[in-house]
N, C-alpha and C positions, 0 to 999 in steps of 0.2 A: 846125884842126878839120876835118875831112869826115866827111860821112853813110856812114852803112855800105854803100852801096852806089856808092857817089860813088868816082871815082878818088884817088887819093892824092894827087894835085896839086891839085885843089879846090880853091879857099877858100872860105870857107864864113861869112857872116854873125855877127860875134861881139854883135849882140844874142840875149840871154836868149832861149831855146826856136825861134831861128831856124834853121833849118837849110837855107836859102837861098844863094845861088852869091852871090858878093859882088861887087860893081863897083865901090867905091871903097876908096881906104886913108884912113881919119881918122889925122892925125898930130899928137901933142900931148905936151906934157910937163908935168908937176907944176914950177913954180919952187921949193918948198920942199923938194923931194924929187930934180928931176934937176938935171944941167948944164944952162948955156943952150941945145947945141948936141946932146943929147940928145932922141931922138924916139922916141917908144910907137906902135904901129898899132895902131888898132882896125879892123876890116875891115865894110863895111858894103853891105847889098844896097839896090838903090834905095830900100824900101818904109822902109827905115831909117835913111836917109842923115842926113834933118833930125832926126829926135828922138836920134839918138845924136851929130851933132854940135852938137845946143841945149844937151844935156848938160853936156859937155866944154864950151863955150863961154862956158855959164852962170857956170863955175867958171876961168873966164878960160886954161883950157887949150888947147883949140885950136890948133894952130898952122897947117894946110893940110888943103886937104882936094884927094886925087887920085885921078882915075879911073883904075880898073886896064886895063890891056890887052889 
């Protein structure tokens, strides 16, 4: 996702109405849904880091969490 004016390389905060540069990748998988060794990114800006990985974590998904480069 990027802001309309944001470069096309962007990443861009996949919390709801963010539209912020993102510095971590959450990585997690559904066990009822993916392979063990199957991983989702959700991309998250610092101000989002803990409530989108409490989320996922809550729900026993979580697998890492890594800061982007």
């Amino acid at each position: 996702m990027t802001t309309p004016n944001a470069p096309e390389d962007e990443l861009i905060c996949s919390a709801r109405g963010c539209r912020a540069p993102a510095a971590y990748q959450l990585r997690w998988h559904n066990p009822r849904l993916h392979a063990p060794d199957r991983r989702k990114t959700w991309l998250a800006c610092p101000a989002h880091r803990d409530s989108l990985g409490d989320f996922l974590d809550a729900r026993g998904f979580l697998r890492e969490v890594v800061p982007l480069p």
